[in-house]
C-alpha positions as CSV (number, residue, x, y, z in Angstrom):
1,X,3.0,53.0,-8.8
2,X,3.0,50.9,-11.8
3,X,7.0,52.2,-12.6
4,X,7.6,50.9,-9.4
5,X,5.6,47.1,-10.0
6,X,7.3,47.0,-13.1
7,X,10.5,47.4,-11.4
8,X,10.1,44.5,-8.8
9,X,8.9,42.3,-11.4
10,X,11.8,42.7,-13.7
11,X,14.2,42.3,-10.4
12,X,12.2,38.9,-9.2
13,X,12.5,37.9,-12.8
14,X,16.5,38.3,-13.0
15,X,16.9,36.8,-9.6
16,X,14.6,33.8,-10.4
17,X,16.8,33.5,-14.0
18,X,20.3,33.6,-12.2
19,X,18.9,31.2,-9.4
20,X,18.4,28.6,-12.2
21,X,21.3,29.2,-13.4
22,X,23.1,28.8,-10.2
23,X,21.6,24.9,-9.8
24,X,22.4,23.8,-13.5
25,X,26.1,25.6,-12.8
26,X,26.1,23.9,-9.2
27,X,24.7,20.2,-11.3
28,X,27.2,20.8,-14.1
29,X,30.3,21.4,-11.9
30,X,28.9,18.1,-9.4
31,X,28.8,15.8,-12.6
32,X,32.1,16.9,-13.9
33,X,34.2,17.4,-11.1
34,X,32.5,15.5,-8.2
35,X,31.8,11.9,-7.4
36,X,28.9,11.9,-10.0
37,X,26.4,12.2,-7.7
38,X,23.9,14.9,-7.6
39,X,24.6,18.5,-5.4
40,X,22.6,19.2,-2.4
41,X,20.8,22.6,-2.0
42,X,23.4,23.7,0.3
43,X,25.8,23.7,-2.7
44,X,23.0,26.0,-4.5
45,X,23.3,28.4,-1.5
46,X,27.2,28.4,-1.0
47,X,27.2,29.1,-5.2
48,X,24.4,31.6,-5.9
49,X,26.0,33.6,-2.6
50,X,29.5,33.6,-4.5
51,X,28.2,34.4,-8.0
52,X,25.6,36.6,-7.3
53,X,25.8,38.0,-4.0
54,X,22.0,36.2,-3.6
55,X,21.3,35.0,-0.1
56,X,18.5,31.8,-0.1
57,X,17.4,29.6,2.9
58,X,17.9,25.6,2.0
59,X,14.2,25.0,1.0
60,X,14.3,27.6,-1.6
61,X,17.4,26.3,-2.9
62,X,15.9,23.2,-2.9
63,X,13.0,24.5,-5.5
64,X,15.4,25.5,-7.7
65,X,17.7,22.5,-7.8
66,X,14.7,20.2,-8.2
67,X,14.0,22.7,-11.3
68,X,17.2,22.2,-13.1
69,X,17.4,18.3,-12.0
70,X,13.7,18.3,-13.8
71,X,14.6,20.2,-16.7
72,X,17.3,17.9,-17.5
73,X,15.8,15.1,-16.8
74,X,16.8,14.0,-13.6
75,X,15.7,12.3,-10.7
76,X,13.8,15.2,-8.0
77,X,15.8,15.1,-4.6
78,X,13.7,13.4,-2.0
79,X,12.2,15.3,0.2
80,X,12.8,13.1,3.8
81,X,16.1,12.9,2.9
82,X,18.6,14.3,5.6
83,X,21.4,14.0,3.6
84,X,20.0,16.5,1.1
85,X,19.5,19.4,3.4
């Protein structure tokens, strides 16, 4: 049982690391080669799908993009905003 546990935790942990990893990549290429405004979480899907094989609904790719925007000091996206989702 605990094997097991220990498993699934190390699993959630490398999905959670390449997640973030897919919003700063999906910030990082938005800034560089986009119209300088920020991606939506449907650009965090369409990426972490392609580099990872990870499939996410929009809310959860939401949570992570708002956690990259944070941790670089961004603006959060707005949460009423249509134009995000």
């Amino acid at each position: 049982m605990w094997l097991r546990d220990r498993r699934q935790q190390k699993t959630a942990s490398r999905r959670h690391a390449a997640l973030l990893a897919v919003a700063d990549q999906a910030i990082h290429k938005q800034l560089l080669h986009g119209n300088g405004m920020r991606p939506g979480p449907d650009k965090v899907v369409a990426l972490a799908f392609s580099m990872h094989a990870i499939r996410l609904d929009l809310d959860e790719a939401r949570d992570y993009l708002n956690a990259a925007l944070a941790e670089r000091g961004y603006p959060l996206l707005d949460e009423d905003k249509e134009g995000d989702r």
